[in-house]
C-alpha positions as CSV (number, residue, x, y, z in Angstrom):
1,X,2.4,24.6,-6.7
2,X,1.3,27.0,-4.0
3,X,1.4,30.0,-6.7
4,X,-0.9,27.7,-8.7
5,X,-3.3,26.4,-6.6
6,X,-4.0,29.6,-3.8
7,X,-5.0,31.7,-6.3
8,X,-8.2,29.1,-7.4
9,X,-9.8,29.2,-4.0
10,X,-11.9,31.3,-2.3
11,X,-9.9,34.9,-0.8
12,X,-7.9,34.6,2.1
13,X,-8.9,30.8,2.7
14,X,-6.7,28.8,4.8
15,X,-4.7,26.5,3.1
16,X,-1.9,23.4,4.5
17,X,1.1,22.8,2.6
18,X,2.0,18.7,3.3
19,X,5.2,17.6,1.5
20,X,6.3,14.5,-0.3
21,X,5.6,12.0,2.2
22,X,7.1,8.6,-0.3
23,X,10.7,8.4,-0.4
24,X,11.3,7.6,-3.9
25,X,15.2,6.5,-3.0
26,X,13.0,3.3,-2.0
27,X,11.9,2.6,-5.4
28,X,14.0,1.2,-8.6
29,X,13.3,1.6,-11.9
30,X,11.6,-0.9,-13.5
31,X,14.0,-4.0,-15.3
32,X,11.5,-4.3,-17.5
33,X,8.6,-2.1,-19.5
34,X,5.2,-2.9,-21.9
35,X,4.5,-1.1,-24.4
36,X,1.6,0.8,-23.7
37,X,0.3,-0.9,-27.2
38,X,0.9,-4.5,-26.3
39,X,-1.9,-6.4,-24.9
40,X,-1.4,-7.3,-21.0
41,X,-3.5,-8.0,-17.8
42,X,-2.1,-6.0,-15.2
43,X,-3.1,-7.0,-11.2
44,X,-2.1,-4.4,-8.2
45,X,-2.6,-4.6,-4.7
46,X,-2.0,-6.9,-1.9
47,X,-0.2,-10.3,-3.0
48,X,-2.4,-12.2,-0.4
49,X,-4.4,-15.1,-0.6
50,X,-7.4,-13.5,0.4
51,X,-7.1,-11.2,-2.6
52,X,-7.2,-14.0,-5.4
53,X,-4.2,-13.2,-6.9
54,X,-3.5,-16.9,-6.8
55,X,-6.6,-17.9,-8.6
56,X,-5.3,-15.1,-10.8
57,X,-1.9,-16.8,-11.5
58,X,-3.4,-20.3,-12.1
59,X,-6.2,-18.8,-14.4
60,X,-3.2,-17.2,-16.5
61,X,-1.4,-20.4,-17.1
62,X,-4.2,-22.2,-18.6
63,X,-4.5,-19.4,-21.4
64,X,-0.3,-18.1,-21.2
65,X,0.4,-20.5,-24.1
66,X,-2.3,-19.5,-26.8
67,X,-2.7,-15.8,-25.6
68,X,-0.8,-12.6,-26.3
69,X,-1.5,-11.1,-23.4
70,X,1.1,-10.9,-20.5
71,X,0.2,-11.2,-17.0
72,X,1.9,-8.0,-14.8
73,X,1.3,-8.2,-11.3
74,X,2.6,-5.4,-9.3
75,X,2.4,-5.4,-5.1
76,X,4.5,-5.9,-1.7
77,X,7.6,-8.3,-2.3
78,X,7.5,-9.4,1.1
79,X,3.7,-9.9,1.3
80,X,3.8,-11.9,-1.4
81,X,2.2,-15.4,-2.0
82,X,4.5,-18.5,-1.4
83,X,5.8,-19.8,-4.4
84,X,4.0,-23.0,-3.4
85,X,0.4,-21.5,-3.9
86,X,0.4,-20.9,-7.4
């Protein structure tokens, strides 16, 4: 990347190198993928309450059964909301 991007700035300009800082050992595949053509609403971010994403959850229910969209809600397992709060 350095051969790439040092020679698009301005001559002899100080540049930093910072490396990969997400270990992506961390992260799984997913168990499941969308087509990028089907229809879904997709929420990501902070499962908290303050955020909504309950609102969110309840709003989806009332349309889940007539709609073709799929809900996708992507965010921090162990932030998330109590199963309770939906």
């Amino acid at each position: 990347m350095v051969d790439y991007y040092v020679p698009l700035g301005k001559p002899n300009s100080p540049y930093l190198i910072v490396p990969m800082t997400v270990d992506i050992a961390k992260y799984s595949e997913p168990t499941k993928t969308l087509s990028p053509y089907s229809p879904y609403i997709a929420y990501c971010g902070n499962m908290s309450e303050a955020d909504g994403v309950s609102i969110l959850i309840k709003a989806f229910a009332l349309i889940a059964d007539n709609s073709p969209y799929k809900l996708v809600l992507a965010g921090d397992r162990q932030r998330c909301l109590p199963r309770n709060s939906w």
